[in-house]
N, C-alpha and C positions, 0 to 999 in steps of 0.2 A: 392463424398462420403458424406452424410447425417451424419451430427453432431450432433445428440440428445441425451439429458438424458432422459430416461421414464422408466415411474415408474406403479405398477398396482396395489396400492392401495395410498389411499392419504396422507401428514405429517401428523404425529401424533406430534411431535416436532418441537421447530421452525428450529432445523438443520437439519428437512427433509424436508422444505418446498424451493421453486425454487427462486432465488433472479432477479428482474429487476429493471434496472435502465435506467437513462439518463441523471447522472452523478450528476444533485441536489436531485431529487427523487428517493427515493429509496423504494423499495416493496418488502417484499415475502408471495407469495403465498402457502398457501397451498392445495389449492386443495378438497377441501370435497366436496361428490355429494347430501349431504342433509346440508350441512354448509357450504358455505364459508368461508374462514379469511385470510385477507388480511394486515399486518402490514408494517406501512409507516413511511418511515421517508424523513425529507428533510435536506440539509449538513448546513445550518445555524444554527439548532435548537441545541446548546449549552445552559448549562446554565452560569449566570455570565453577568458582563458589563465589560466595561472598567477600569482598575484600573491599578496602580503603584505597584508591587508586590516586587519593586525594595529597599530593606532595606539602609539606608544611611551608609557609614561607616565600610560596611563589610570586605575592605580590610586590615584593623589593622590585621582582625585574620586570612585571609590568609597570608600577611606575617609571621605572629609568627608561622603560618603550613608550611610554608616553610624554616624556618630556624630549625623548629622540624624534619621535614623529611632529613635533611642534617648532621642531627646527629643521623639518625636513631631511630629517637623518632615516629615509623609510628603509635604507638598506642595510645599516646599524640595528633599528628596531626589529626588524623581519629575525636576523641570525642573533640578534642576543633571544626571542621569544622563543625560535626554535632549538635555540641549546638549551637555556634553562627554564622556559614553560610548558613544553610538551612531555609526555610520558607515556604510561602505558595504552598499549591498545585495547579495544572491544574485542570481548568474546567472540567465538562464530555456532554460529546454528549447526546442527549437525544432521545426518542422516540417520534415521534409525534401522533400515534394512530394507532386504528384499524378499519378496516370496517370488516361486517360480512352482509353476505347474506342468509336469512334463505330459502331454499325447500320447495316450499307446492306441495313435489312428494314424491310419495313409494319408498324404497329401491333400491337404486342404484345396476346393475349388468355390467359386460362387462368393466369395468373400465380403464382407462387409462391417463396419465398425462405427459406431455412431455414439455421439454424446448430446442428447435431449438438454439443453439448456433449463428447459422451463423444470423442469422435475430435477435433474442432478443425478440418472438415471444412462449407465454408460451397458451397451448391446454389443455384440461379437455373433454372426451367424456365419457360418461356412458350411460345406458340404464334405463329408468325408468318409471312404467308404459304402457308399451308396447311401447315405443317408443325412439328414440335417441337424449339426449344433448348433447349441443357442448359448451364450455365455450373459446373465445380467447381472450387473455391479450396482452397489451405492454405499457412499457414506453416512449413517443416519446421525442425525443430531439429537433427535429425542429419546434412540438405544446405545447413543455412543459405539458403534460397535462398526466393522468394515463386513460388509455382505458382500455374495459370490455365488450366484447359483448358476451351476452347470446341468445342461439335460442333453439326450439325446435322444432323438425321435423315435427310436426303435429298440432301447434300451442300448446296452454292450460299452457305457461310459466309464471309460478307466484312465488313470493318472496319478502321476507319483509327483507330491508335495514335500518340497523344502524352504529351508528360510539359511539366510549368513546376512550378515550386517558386516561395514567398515569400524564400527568400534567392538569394545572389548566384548565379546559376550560366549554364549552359552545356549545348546540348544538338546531339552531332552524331551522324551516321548513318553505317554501313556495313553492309553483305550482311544485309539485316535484322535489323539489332539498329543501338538506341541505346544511345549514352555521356555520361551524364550526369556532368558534375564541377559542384558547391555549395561554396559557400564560409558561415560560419557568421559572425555578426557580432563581433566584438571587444567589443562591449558591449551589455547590451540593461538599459534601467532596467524598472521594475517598469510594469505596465499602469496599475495606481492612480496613479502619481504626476503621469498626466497630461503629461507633459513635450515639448517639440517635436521633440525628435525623438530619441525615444526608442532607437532601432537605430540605429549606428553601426558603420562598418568602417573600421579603421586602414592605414595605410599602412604602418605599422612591421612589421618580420618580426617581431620579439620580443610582437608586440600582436597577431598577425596570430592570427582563429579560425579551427577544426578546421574540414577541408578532408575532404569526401566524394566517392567514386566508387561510380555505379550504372551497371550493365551490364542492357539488356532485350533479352532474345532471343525470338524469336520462331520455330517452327517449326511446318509446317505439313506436314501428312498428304499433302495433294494439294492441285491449286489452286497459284496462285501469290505470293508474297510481296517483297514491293520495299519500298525507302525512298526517303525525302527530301522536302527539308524540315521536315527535325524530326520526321517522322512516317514509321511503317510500317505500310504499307499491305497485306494479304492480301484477296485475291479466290479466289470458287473451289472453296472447299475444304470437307472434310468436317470437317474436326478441324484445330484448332490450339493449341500449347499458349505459353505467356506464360510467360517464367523472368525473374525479375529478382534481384537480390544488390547488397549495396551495404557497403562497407565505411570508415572513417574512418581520418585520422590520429593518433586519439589514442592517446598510448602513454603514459598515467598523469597524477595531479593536479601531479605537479610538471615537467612535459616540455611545453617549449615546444611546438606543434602546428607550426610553420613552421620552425622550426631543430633539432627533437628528432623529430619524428613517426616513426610507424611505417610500411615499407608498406601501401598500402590499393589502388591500383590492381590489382597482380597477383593480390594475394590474393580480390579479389574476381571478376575473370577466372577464376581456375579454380574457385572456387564455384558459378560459372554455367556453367561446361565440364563438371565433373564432373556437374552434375544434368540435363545435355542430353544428353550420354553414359549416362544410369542410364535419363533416360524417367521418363515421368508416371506408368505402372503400377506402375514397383516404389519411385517415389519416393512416392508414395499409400502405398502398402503399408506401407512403412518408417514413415510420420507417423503412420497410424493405429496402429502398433503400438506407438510410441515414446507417443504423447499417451495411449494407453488406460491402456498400465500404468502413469500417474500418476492419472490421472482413476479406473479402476478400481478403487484401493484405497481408497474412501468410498462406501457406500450410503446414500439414506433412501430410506422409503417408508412413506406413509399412507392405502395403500387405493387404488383404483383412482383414475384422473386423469379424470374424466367429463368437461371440459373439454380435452381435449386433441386435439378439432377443431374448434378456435377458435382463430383466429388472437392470437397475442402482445399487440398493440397493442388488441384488441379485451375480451383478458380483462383488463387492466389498467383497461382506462375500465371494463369492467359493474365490476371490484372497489371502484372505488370507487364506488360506488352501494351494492351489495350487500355488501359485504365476506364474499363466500361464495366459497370458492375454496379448497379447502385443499391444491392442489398449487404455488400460486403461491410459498410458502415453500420448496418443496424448489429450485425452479425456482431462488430466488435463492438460497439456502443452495449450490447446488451449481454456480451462475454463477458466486460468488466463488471456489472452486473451480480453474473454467477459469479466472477470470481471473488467477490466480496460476500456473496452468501456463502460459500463454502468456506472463506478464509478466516473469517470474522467474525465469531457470535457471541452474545453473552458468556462470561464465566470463561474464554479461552486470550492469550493472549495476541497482543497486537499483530497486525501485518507485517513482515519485515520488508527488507530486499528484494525475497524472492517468494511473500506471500507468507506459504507454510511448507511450500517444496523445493527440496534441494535434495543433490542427489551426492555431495564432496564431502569431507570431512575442511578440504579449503576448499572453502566458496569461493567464487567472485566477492570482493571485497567483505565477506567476514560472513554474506548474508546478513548484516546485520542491520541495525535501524540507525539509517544517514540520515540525521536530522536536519540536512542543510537544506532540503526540497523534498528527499525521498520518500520518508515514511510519513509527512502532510499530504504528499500527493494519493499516497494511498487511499485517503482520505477525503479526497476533495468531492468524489460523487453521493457519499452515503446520503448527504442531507435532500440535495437536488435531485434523485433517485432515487427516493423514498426507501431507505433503508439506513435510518435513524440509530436502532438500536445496535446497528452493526460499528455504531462505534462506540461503547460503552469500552474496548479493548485498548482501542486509542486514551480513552480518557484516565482507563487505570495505570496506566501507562505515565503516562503524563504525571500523575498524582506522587509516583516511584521514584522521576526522578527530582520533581519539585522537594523531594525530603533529602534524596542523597545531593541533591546539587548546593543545598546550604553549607555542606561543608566548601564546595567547590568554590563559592562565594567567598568563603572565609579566609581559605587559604592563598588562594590567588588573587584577591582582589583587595580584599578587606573589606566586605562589603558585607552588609545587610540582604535578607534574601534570598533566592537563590538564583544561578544559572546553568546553561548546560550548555555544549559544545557542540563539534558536528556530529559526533557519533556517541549512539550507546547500545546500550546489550539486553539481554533477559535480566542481568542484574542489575538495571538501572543506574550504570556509571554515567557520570557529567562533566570531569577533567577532560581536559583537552588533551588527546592523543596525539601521535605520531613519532612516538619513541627519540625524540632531538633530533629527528634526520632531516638533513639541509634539504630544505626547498618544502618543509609538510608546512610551511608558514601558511599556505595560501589554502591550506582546508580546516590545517587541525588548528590555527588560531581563530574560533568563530565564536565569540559569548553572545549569539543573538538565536540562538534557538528556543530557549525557553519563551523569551516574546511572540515565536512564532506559531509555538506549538499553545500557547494560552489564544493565538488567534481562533481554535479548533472548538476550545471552550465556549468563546462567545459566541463563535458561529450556532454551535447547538443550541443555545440560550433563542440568538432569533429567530431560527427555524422554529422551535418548541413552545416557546416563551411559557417555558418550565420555571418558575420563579423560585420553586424550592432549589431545584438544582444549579440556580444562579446563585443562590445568597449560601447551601453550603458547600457546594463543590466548586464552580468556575469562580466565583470572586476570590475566595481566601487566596486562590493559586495564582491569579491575577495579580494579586495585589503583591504577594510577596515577590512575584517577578519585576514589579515596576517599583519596589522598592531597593532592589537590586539599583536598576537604572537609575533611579535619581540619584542614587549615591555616588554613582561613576559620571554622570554629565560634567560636567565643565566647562565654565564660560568662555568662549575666545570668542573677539570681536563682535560682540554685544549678543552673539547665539552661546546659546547649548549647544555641545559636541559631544559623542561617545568617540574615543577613539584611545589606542591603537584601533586602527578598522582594517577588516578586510572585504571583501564581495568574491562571495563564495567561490573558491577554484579557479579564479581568475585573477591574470596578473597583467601589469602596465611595465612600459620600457621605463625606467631610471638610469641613468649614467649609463645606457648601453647595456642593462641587465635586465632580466624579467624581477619581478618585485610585487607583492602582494599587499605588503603590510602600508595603510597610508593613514592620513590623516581620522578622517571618518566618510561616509562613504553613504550612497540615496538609500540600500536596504538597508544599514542601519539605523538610519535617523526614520526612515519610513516605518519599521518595526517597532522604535519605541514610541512614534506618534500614534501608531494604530494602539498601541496597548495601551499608551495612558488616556485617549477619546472612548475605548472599550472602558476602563473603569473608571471614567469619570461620567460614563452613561449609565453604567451597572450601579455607581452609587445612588443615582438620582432613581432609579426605579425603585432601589431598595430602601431610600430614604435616609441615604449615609450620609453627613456634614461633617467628619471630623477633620484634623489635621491634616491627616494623610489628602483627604480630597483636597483641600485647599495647597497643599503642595503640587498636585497633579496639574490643577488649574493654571497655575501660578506657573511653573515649567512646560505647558503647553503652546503659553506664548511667547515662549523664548527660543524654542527648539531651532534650529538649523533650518532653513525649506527649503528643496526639490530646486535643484538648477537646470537651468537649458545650455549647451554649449553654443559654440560658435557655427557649428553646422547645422544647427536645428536639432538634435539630439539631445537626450536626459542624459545629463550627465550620474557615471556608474558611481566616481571618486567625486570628491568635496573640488575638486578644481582640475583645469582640464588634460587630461594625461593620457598619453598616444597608448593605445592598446595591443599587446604583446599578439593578440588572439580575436584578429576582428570579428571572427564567428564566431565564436564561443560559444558554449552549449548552454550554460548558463544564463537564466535574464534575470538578475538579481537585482539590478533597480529598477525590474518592473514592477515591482512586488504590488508599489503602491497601484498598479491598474489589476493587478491578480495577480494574486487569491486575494488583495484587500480590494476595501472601494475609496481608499482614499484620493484618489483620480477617476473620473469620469469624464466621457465626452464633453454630458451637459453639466456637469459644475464646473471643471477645471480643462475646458478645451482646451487652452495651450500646452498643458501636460498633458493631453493625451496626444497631441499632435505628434508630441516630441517621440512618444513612446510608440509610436506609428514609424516616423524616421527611423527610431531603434531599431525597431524592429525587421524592418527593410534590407537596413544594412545587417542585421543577424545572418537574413538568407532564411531559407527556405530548408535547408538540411539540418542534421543533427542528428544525437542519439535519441531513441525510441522515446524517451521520457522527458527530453528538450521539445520535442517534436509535439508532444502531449500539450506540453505548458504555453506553446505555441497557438496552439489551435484556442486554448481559454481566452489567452490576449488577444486575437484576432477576434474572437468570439465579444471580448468586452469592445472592441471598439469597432462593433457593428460590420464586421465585414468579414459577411458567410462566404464569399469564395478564395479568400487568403485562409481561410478556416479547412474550408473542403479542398484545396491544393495538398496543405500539409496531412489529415485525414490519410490522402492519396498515395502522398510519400509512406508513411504509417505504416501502410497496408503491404507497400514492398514487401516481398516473398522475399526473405533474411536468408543470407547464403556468408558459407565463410563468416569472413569479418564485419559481416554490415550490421547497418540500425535497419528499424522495420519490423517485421511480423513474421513470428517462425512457423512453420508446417500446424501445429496446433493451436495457433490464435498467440502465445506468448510474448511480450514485446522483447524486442532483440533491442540491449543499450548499444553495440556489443558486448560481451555475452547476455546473457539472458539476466531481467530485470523487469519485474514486475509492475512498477510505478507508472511504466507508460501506456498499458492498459487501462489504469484508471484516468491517469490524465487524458486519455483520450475521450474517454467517456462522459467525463467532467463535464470536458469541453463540446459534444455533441450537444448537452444537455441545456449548456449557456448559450448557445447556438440559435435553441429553440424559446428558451424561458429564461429572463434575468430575474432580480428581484436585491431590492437596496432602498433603506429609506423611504419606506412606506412606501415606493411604488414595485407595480410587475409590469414587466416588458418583454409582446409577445412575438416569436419570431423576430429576436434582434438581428441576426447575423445567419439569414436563411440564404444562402445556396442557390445559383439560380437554376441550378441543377432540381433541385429540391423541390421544385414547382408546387406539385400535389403532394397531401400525405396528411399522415395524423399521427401524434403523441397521448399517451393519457397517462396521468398520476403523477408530474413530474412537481414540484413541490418547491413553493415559494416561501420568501421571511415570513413568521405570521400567521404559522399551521395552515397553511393554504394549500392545498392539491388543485391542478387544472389539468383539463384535458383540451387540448385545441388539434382542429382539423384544418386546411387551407386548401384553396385553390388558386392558380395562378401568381403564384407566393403572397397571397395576403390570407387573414384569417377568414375561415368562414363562419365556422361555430366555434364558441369558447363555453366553458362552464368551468367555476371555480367551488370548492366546498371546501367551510370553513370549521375547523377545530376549536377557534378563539374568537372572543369578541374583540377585530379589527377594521380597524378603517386603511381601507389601502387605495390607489389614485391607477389603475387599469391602463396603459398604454398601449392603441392597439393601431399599429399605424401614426397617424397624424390625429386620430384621436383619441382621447381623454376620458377616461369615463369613474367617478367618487363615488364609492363600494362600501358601504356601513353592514362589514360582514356581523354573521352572529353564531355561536358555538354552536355546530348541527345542524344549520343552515346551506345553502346552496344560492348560487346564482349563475344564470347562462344568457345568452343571447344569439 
């Protein structure tokens, strides 16, 4: 079954235009048949250097906010944290420019624009002049390099190329090819804050930002090709093809760009040598066969696509009308998909906000990496999705700010360890942001991210059960997190408590005010119970018995647990406190039902019950990536059409202000934000296949929509891949193939079935 988005006129918006990548570059096209535009970014271009964002001394006034919040002083604690604990903000991602192809052709007719999913292979055919274009795109990951071929059926293909970017640069010409050098700004403050002038560039070398070189070449079949003036011109020809490569000086979070940088000039010279020297045919070749075999190891299918000569934009607006569509789910289940093979690969950095594409010098919130949900969600399908290695970005990531956040530890807390906040950047800052401004209590005072982002660790560990990679990359980083937390617990009333606490971006009525800051709080205590059960399990595989285990142990049965209120509800705070924001986009004390398994149906029914009530009372709306994380926790507590309701909302055709789905698949928070495309996909994924504690459970939360269909390659704890097919929503055939010698417990229905898998092995029924 052919996985295309196509469309029969071109973006008018950049959130109609088709996004490629190859996980540092990133592109979207839009498509025009008398204009081109083409907007690029690559994953180092931040603004900013390296700096200490680490204030000295800050933890005086966290303690005096934790002896405030122990006497219920949570409105005292909240403005003494946000005057003297917050500070500077996170960097923002930047754009690195545009190219634009101008038509010297008549009116485009016959129009059409399509982006192949399965290969990562974007087409433009129109008619113009009596005759047929073809425009074919891709980002290669194995030549680094942006491809462009143009042809025209009867030769006579002419067009003038330019490039300008929003930051500093430079744009000259020789033997048909441009040289563009950019320079990135030294500081950029947040788009919210309003300020006059927000981008600034220093004079200083030691201040001075990363410094990019892009090379566009241009070769043509026949016909002639020239420059100047900033632009190359080809007349003439039958075929031509567009190579560009672009490379930066960043060589790491602590290396200055202007006095430390890397080459970037040469190296990206020969990246564009070599794929002029290979040619379009076997550089085509190469992407479709590199992009498939990631893309290819995950099928759905629900029955023939009866819609699938209907244009994209066109089934989006009947959906919302009709909410009839039942391929519109695979289409996004398997967009988040690409957009993790394009955004994500070895050797490129992490996912942000908005992937790797942004088109502002102010983003929406900085683009940068919200560690309070955002940039985990990013992440939540790579494992269940078979696409493992696409988080190695995540994890070096995580490694960044486990180093920088010990100072953060020190300073603010006094503590052993490290921690991080809600926000950081390309340069792996872990202070707590929000510049002292009254009311950031309730986002920029969060120290529970690095517990959450070590949750990412262990996950890979069960998926893999890579034991090298447990004993020397996820444990160290573990363990220095939960030695953070032990140092900050403290007794009250015969529990363990972290607190000051907050729960993420949400606030409770006190005295008649909105109020964030409280005692301690269900994600918190649930964040640090998941991490210390994670290494006091990674000790025992590994065969650890020291101290430190014995403290984890020992503080595991003290910790605080999970309260139920008076309504039936999980309570969010440590006691029961009327909510400023009954809906809130937020489910932060769900935590413990997902992304953890510390709650389950069948262990802990009466917490999940509660988390059900929660949930209820949530509603059913939200932004794009609430809406996501939505669909998981319905998905964990077995109930596929509270799952497919919100899917449904998902898919809303985004107009204006709304949440939903833009014209090109994009999740709209509003504005545009990436994380709910994966959260959504996540959550198809648990839908179909759980997996926790030696057991897999198949079709938890199917749809009764869903009737018939098949999945294959979707990927259990355990190195287990399964493919399952059903009728009349029960399974009909399953087959499981195993990587590792495990033993897993098979739930398939009401029955049961003990699986003594073996490495290279298979089993079906």
């Amino acid at each position: 079954m052919e996985l295309k988005l196509w469309y029969d006129k071109p973006a008018e918006k950049w959130t109609e235009a088709l996004p490629l990548g190859n996980g540092r570059i990133g592109a979207m096209v839009h498509g025009g048949a008398g204009q081109e535009k083409v907007c690029f970014n690559e994953d180092t271009l931040w603004a900013g250097y390296p700096k200490d964002k680490n204030e000295p001394g800050r933890y005086v006034y966290y303690r005096k906010a934790r002896e405030l919040v122990r006497k219920h002083c949570y409105k005292e604690a909240q403005q003494l944290l946000e005057e003297n604990f917050t500070g500077e903000f996170t960097q923002s991602y930047m754009p690195m420019g545009n190219m634009y192809l101008k038509m010297n052709h008549g009116k485009g007719t016959g129009y059409r624009r399509e982006l192949d999913l399965r290969t990562g292979v974007h087409r433009v055919t129109y008619r113009a002049d009596g005759q047929e274009y073809t425009r074919t795109t891709f980002l290669s990951y194995p030549a680094q390099v942006f491809v462009m071929r143009l042809q025209a059926a009867r030769g006579g293909l002419s067009f003038a190329l330019r490039f300008d970017s929003q930051l500093k640069y430079t744009v000259s010409g020789r033997e048909g090819s441009l040289e563009i050098r950019g320079l990135c700004p030294s500081h950029a403050d947040p788009n919210y804050l309003g300020t006059a002038e927000p981008v600034t560039y220093s004079e200083q070398k030691e201040e001075t930002g990363i410094r990019y070189f892009s090379l566009i070449r241009v070769v043509a079949a026949d016909g002639t090709v020239e420059g100047g003036d900033g632009e190359i011109r080809v007349s003439g020809a039958a075929e031509a093809t567009v190579y560009l490569g672009v490379r930066s000086n960043f060589a790491g979070v602590d290396a200055c760009p202007e006095l430390a940088g890397k080459p970037y000039e040469e190296p990206c010279r020969q990246d564009v040598e070599a794929a002029v020297e290979k040619g379009f045919a076997a550089l085509l070749e190469e992407h479709e066969r590199d992009f498939a075999s990631c893309f290819d190891r995950t099928s759905l299918y629900l029955g023939e696509d009866e819609n699938a000569g209907i244009p994209a934009f066109d089934r989006l607006r009947n959906f919302r009308d009709t909410m009839d569509d039942r391929w519109l789910p695979v289409y996004l289940f398997q967009f988040g998909r690409y957009l993790t093979i394009s955004a994500s690969r070895p050797g490129t950095r992490a996912m942000n906000l908005q992937g790797i594409w942004n088109d502002s010098t102010l983003p929406p919130w900085s683009s940068n990496y919200t560690i309070n949900i955002n940039t985990e969600m990013n992440y939540w399908p790579v494992f269940s999705c078979n696409l493992a290695e696409m988080n190695r970005p995540l994890v070096e990531l995580i490694q960044g700010i486990s180093e920088k956040g010990k100072g953060t530890a020190e300073r603010y807390y006094q503590a052993p360890g490290f921690v991080s906040h809600h926000n950081t950047d390309l340069w792996c800052s872990a202070n707590p942001v929000g510049g002292k401004g009254k009311g950031c209590g309730c986002w920029a005072y969060w120290p529970m991210s690095a517990g959450w982002l070590c949750e990412h660790l262990y996950t890979q560990y069960e998926y893999t059960l890579d034991r090298d990679f447990l004993e020397e990359t996820a444990y160290p980083i573990m363990k220095e997190a939960a030695l953070f937390y032990l140092a900050v617990l403290e007794e009250e009333d015969g529990y363990l408590v972290f607190g000051p606490s907050t729960s993420p971006e949400n606030s409770f009525l006190w005295e008649g005010e909105w109020v964030a800051v409280s005692r301690t709080g269900a994600m918190t205590m649930s964040i640090i119970r998941e991490l210390f059960e994670n290494c006091r399990k990674a000790g025992e595989i590994l065969g650890i018995g020291d101290a430190f285990q014995e403290d984890i142990r020992e503080a595991l049965g003290k910790l605080e647990p999970l309260r139920i209120g008076a309504d039936g509800r999980l309570l969010e705070w440590s006691e029961e406190l009327e909510e400023a924001e009954p809906g809130h986009r937020h489910l932060s004390h769900l935590y413990g039902l997902f992304p953890s398994n510390l709650i389950t149906p069948e262990k802990t029914p009466e917490l999940a019950e509660a988390c059900r009530k929660s949930l209820l009372a949530r509603g059913f709306e939200g932004t794009g990536w609430s809406l996501g994380w939505k669909v998981n926790l319905w998905a964990r507590l077995g109930e596929g059409n509270q799952a497919l309701r919100l899917i449904k909302r998902q898919l809303w055709l985004a107009e204006e202000n709304q949440s939903g789905t833009y014209p090109n698949f994009f999740g709209s928070h509003p504005p545009f934000q990436i994380d709910g495309n994966f959260g959504v996909t996540s959550g198809i994924a648990e839908m179909l296949l759980q997996s926790r504690e030696g057991r897999i459970y198949l079709l938890p939360a199917l749809p009764d929509e869903w009737s018939e269909g098949s999945v294959s390659g979707l990927c259990a704890r355990g190195g287990i891949e399964a493919d399952i097919s059903w009728k009349e929503g029960k399974p009909d055939k399953v087959s499981l193939r195993f990587s590792r010698d495990v033993t897993v417990e098979l739930h398939c229905g009401e029955e049961t079935v003990r699986i003594e898998g073996k490495a290279g092995s298979s089993w079906s029924r």
